[in-house]
N, C-alpha and C positions, 0 to 999 in steps of 0.2 A: 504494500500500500504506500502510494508517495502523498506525501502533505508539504503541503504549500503553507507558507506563513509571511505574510505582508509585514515589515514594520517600519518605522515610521524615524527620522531622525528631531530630536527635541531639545531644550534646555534642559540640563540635568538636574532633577526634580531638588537636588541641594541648594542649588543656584537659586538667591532672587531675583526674579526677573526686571530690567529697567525699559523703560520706555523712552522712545526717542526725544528731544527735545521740542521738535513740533508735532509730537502726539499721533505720527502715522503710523506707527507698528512699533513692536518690542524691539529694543537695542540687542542686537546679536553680536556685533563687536565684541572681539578677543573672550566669548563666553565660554564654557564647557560645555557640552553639547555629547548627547548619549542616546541609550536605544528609550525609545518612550516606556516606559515600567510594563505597563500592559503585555505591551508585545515582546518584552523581555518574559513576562510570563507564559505567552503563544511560544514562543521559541522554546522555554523548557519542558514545556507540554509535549512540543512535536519530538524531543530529543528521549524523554521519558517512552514515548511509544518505539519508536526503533532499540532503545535498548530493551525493550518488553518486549522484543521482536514482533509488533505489530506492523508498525513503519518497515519499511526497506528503504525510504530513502525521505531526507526532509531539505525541501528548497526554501530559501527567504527570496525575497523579493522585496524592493525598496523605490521609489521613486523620488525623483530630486538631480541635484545636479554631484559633483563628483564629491562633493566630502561627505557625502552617503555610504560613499563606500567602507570609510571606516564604521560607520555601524555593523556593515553588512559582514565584515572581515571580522567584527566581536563576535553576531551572531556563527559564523565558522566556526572561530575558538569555542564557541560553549556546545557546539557539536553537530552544527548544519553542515549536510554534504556540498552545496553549491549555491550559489548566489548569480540571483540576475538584478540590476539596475538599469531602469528605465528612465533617462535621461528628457527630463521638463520642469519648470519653474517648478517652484520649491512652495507656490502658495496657490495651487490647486484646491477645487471646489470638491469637498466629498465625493459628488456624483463623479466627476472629470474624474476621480482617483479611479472609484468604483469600476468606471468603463473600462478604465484600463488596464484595472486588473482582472477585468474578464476577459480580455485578451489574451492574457498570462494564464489565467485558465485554460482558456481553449485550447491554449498552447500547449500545457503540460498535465491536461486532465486527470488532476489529484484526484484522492478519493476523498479528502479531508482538506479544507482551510480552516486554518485557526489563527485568528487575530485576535487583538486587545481589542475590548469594547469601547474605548474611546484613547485620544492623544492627551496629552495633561497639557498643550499649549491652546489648542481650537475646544476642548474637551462638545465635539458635536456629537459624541455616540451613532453616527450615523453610516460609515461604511461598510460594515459588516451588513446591516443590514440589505442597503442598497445593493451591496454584492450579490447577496444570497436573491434577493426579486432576477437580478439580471441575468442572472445565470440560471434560474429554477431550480439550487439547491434548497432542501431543507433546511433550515435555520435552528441552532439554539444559542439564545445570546447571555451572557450573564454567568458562565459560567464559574461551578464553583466544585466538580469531578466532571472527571469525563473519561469513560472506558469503553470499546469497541468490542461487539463481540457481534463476530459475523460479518453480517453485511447491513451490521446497526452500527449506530456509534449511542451512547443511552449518556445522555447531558442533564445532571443538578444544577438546576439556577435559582439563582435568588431571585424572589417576587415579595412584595410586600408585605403577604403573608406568611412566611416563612421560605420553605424549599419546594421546589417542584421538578418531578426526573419526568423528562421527554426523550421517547425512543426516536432517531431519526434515520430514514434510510440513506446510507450510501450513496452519493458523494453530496457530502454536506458540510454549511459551513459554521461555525462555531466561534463566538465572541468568549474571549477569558476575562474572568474577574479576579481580586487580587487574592481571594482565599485560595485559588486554583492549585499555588505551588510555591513554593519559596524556590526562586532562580540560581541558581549555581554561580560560581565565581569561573573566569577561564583562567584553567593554569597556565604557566609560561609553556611546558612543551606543546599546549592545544592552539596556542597565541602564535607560535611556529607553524605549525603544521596547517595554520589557518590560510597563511602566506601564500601556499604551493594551491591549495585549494581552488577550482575555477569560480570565476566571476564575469559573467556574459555583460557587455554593456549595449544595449538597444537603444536606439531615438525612440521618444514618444509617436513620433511623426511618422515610424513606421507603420503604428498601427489606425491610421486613417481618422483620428477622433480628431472631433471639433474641441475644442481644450477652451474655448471661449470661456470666459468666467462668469457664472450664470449672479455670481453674490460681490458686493463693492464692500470694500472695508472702509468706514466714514471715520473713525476716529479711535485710540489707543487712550486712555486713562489710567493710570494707577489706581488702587483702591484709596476711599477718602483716609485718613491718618486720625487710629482711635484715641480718645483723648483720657489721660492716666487717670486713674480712679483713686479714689480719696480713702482715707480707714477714717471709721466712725468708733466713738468713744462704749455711747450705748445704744441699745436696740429704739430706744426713743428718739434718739437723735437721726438712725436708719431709716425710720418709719418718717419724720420729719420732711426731711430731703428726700425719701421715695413719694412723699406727697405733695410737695410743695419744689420741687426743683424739678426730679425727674416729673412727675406729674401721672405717675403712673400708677397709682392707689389713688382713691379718695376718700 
């Protein structure tokens, strides 16, 4: 069974993020920059199943322009057999992702994709989804186990109410959540051997899509800056100022 696993290049969730001086997108200058957490959990999903010998083979796939390739050469190290990079602006519209990893699909008719449920930069939860409409795979998203038996793959997700296991047929695709797995580190000899490993590089423009950007970014903000909180003496003085400042009793 081969699985395919999309991931996505991001600010490294340690890092805080700044914003440009005229407010048009986050400052990416001289930043750390890493696989998105999600899809670092997709990856070790896919690496768990071939060594369970279910996988026989697991591809990433990444789109963006070339410093994607260091994500894509992490995901190597922590134990993917190949990587393709598909070569397009780096601020692509879910859908425009979507299409074109149905491409990549058609290309290497996995039995399984598994990606992260959403980016921690755009955090839109939406192309997993979109994938799995455009392709006509069965969907489970939100994943928190996932074990294949057969020509199922049987997915726990979180929903509101607690858990819910959905059986899904073959070839289907799967969003991970962060319960899913705790990610491996790569060691230095996987870090090597990640090197020799192939990495295919495509144009977008191969694959015939209109890449037009269907969403306009208007403006970048910080969040507003919370203001320090006071210690109060006694519970009469709390109550005080919860009623008469904050104004939220009465």
């Amino acid at each position: 069974m081969k699985v395919l696993v999309p991931i996505k290049r991001v600010i490294d969730y340690n890092v805080k993020a700044r914003v440009k001086p005229d407010n048009s997108d986050v400052d990416l200058a001289n930043v750390k920059m890493a696989i998105n957490p999600f899809c670092e959990i997709a990856v070790e999903e896919a690496v768990r199943l071939k060594e369970a010998g279910t996988a026989t083979e697991v591809v990433v796939v990444s789109i963006g322009d070339k410093l994607c390739q260091e994500q894509l050469r992490t995901a190597l190290a922590l134990g993917a057999d190949r990587a393709i990079q598909i070569e397009a602006d780096t601020n692509l519209d879910s859908l425009n992702i979507a299409k074109l990893l149905q491409k990549v699909v058609d290309e290497e008719a996995p039995q399984l994709v598994i990606l992260g449920k959403q980016a921690i930069d755009s955090d839109n939860n939406q192309t997993g989804q979109m994938l799995a409409a455009l392709t006509g795979m069965a969907q489970g998203t939100f994943a928190s186990q996932v074990s294949v038996e057969g020509d199922k793959v049987n997915v726990t997700r979180e929903i509101d109410g607690g858990l819910q296991t959905v059986a899904l047929n073959l070839p289907a695709v799967v969003t991970t959540d962060l319960r899913l797995n705790e990610p491996r580190y790569a060691s230095l000899p996987n870090i090597m051997k990640a090197k020799r490993k192939p990495l295919a590089v495509k144009p977008a423009a191969d694959y015939g899509i209109d890449l037009t950007a269907r969403t306009k970014l208007l403006k970048v903000t910080p969040p507003a800056e919370r203001q320090a909180g006071i210690v109060v003496e006694t519970v009469d003085e709390l109550v005080e100022k919860l009623k008469n400042e904050a104004k939220v009793i009465s």
